[in-house]
C-alpha positions in Angstrom: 107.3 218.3 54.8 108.3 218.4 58.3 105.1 220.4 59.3 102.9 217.8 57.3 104.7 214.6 59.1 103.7 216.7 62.6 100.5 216.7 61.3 100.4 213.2 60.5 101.7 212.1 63.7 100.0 214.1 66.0 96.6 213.0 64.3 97.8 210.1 64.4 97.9 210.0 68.7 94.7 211.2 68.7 93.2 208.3 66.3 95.3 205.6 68.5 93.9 207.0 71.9 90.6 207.0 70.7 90.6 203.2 69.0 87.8 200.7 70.8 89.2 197.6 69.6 92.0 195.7 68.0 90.3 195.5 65.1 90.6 199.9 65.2 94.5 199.5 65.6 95.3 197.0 63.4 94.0 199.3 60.4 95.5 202.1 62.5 98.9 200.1 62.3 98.8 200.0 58.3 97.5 203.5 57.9 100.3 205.0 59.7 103.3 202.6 59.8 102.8 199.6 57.4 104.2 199.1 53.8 101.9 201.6 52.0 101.1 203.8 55.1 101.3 208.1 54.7 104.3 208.0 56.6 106.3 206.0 53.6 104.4 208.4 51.2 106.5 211.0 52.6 109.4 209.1 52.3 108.9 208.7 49.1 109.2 212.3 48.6 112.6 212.8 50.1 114.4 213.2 47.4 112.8 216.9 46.7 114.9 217.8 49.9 119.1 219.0 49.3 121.6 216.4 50.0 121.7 218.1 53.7 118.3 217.7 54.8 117.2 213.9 53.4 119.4 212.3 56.2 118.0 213.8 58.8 114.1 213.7 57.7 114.4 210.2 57.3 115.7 209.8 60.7 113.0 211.8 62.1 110.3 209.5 59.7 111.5 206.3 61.6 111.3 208.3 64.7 108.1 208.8 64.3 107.1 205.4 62.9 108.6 203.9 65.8 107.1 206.1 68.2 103.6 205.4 67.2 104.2 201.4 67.0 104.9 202.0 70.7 101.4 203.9 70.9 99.6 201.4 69.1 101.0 198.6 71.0 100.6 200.6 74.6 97.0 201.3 73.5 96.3 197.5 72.4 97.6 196.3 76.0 94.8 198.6 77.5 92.0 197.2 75.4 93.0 193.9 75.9 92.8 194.7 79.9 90.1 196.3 79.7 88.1 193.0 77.5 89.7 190.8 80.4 88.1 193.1 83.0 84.5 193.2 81.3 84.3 189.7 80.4 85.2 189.1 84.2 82.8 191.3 85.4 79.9 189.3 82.8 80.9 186.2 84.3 80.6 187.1 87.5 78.7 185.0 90.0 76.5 186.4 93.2 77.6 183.7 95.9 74.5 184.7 98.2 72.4 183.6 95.5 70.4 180.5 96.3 71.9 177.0 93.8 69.6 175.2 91.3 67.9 172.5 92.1 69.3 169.4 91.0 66.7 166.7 90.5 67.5 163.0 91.0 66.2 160.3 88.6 64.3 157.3 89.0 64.2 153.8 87.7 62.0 153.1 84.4 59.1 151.3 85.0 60.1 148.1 83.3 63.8 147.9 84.9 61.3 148.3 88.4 59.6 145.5 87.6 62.5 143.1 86.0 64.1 143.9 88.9 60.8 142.6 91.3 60.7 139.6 89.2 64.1 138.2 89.6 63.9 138.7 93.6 60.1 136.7 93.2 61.9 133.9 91.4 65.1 133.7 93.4 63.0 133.7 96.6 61.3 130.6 95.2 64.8 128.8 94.2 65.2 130.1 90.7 68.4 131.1 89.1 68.5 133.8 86.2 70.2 133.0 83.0 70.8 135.2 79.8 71.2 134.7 76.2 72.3 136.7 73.1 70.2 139.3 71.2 71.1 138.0 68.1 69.9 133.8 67.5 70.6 131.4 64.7 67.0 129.7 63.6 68.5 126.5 65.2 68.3 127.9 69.2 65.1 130.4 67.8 63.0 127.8 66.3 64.5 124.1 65.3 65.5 123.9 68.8 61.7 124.5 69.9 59.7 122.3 67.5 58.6 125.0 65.5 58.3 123.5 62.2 59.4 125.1 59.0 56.3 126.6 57.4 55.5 128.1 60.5 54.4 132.5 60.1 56.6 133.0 63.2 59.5 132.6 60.3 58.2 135.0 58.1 59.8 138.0 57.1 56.9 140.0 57.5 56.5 138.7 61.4 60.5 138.2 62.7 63.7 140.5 61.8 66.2 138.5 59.9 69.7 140.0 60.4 71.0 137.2 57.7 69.6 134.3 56.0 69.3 132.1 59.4 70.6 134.8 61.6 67.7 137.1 63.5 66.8 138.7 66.2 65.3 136.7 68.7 61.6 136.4 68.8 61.3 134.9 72.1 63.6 134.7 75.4 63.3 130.8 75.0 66.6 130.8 73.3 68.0 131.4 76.6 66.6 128.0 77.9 67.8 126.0 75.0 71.2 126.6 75.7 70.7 125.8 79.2 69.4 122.7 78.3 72.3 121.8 75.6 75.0 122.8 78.7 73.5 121.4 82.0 72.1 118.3 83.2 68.9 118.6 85.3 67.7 119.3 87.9 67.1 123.3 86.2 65.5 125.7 87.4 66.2 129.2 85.7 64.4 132.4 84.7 65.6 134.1 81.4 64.7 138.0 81.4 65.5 140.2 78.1 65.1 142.3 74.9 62.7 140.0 72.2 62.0 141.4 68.8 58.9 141.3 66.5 57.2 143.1 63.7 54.6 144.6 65.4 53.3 148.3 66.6 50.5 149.2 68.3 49.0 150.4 71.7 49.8 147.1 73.4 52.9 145.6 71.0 56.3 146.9 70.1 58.5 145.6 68.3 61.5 145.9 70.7 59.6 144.4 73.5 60.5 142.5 77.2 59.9 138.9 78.2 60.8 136.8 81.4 60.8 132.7 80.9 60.5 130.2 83.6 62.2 126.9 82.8 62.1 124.1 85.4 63.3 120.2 84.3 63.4 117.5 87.0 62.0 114.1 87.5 58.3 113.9 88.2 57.5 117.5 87.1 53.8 118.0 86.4 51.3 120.9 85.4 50.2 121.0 88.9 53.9 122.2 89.9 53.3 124.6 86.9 50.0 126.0 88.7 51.5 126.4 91.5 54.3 128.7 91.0 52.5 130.9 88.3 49.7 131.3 91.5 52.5 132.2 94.2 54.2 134.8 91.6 50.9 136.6 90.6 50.1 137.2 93.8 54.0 138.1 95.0 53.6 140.6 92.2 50.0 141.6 92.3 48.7 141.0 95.3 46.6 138.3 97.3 43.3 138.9 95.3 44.9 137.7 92.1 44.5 134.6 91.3 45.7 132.7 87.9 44.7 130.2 85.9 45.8 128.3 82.5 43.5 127.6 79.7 44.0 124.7 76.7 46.7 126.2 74.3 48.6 125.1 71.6 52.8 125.9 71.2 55.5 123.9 69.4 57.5 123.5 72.5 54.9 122.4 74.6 53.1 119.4 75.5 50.3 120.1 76.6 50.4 123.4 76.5 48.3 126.3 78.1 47.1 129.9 78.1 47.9 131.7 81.1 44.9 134.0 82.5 45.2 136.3 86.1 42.5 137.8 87.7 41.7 141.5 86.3 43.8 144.1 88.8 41.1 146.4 88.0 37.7 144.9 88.6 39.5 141.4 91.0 36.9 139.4 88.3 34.1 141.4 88.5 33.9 142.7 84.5 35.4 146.2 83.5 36.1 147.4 79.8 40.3 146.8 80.9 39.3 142.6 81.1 36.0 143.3 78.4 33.5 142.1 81.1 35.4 138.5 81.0 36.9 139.1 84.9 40.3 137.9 83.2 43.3 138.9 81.8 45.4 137.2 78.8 49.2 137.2 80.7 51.3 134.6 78.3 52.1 130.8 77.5 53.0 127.7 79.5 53.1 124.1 79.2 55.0 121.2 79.6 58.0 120.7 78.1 57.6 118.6 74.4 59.9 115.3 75.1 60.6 116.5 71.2 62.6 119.4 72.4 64.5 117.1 75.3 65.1 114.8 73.2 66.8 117.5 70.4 68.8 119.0 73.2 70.2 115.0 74.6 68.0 115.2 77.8 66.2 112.2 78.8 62.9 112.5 77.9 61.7 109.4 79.7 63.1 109.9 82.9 63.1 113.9 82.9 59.9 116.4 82.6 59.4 119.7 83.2 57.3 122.9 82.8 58.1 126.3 81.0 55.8 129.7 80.1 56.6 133.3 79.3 55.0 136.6 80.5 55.5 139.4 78.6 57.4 142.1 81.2 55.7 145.3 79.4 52.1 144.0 80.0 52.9 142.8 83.3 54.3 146.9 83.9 51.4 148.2 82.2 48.9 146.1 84.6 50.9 146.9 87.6 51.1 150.7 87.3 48.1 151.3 85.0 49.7 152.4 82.0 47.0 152.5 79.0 49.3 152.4 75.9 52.7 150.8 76.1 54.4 153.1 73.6 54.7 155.4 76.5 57.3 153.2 78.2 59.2 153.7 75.0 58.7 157.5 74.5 61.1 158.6 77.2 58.8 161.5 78.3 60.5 162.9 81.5 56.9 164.4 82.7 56.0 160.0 82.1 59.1 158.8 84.0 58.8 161.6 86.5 55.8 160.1 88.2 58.2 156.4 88.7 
């Protein structure tokens, strides 16, 4: 028995010094010295040895087991310095090598332009205001003489959040509750999110609209044509020119269509304006005395004028975009070229 535990232990050496990983040892660890491991085999055995001689081979059996714990843990340490020293040898970096590029970004498109239009309209006076996302139908459409049958409150156009709770359809919400908290003079722009049911090449239905609101005594549409022509041309150029076209709106009184010369053709005819020299930009009018007179403003001794441009369309004309779901689309080779 003694020559077959020198067996065992010296194959056993040889097994340990050979292991690759921890995984080796560990099985090496029960083989040899764990619960059911050839070593307490033998022990198992001792009592076919005299009296004499089971003393002493079990002392030499614990020797041994001992021994090779020591081997087993000796050997782990070394694989474990030698994973250290490999992974630190994959991670390491060549300091002479040149560093990556880091690209900055740029500003969308639209937040360009919102941002151009606010310093337009503050250079002529104006002050901005904002609103809520989320409107009752009172500051929506009761607010803005937009009668009850009308399809601007139908499901299938406007996003209804609750049974008079929506999201707003128009940035005109904002000037409502100027109106209800100020006294005029006022003289604001409103700038924000509006939602709608629509998608196509030139609507979304999350889509961007600036307002102009301006209440004061002896306001009149030529103030109205006035500014619209100074802020085309701040924003497109001196060869724009505007104009405003008989409308109908619920808020307005009269109200208007506003048209700008075509930035392509400058009113010659191209297939961007459909030969016409013009370009459809929003609404305007003055203010309906039904609306002052809702919100406890004056309407005999106060007018004034309002109109919304749609901020996407005035991007899209600006930079020649075709189809204004790619200011949505968050292409980086897109945004890139901003």
């Amino acid at each position: 028995m003694k020559e077959q535990l020198q067996s065992i232990f010296e194959s056993a050496k040889v097994e340990i010094a050979e292991a690759k990983s921890i995984h080796d040892l560990q099985q090496m660890k029960s083989k040899y010295v764990g619960k059911k491991s050839v070593l307490n085999g033998l022990l198992k055995q001792i009592g076919t040895l005299s009296k004499e001689e089971r003393p002493k081979f079990g002392q030499i059996v614990n020797i041994a087991k001992a021994d090779l714990s020591k081997l087993i843990e000796a050997r782990e340490n070394e694989i474990k310095e030698l994973d250290y020293l490999a992974k630190i040898e994959s991670e390491k970096i060549d300091l002479t090598m040149p560093s990556r590029k880091r690209t900055s970004g740029s500003l969308h498109p639209i937040t360009k332009v919102i941002q151009e239009i606010e310093d337009i309209f503050i250079s002529m006076g104006f002050e901005v205001a904002m609103g809520p996302d989320i409107e009752d139908e009172f500051h929506n459409f009761d607010a803005l003489n937009t009668p009850k049958d009308h399809p601007a409150r139908d499901l299938s156009d406007t996003f209804y959040i609750d049974n008079d709770v929506l999201l707003r359809t128009q940035s005109s919400t904002v000037q409502v509750r100027v109106m209800e908290n100020h006294k005029p003079p006022i003289k604001i722009i409103s700038l924000g999110n509006c939602y709608r049911n629509e998608n196509d090449a030139s609507h979304s239905p999350m889509f961007h609209q600036v307002e102009a609101l301006v209440v004061d005594e002896g306001i009149n549409f030529a103030d109205l044509h006035n500014m619209l022509n100074t802020f085309v041309k701040k924003m497109f150029g001196e060869k724009i020119e505007s104009r405003i076209r008989p409308h109908f709106f619920p808020f307005t009184e009269p109200s208007a269509e506003i048209d700008i010369v075509c930035v392509k053709c400058y009113g010659k005819g191209c297939n961007l304006c459909k030969g016409s020299g013009w370009l459809e930009m929003g609404g305007a009018g003055l203010v309906d005395p039904n609306v002052f007179d809702k919100l406890g403003i004056d309407s005999e001794k106060y007018t004034g004028y309002a109109f919304g441009l749609g901020i996407d369309r005035i991007t899209m004309l600006k930079y020649k975009i075709p189809d204004m779901r790619l200011l949505f689309e968050n292409d980086i080779r897109f945004l890139k070229q901003f």
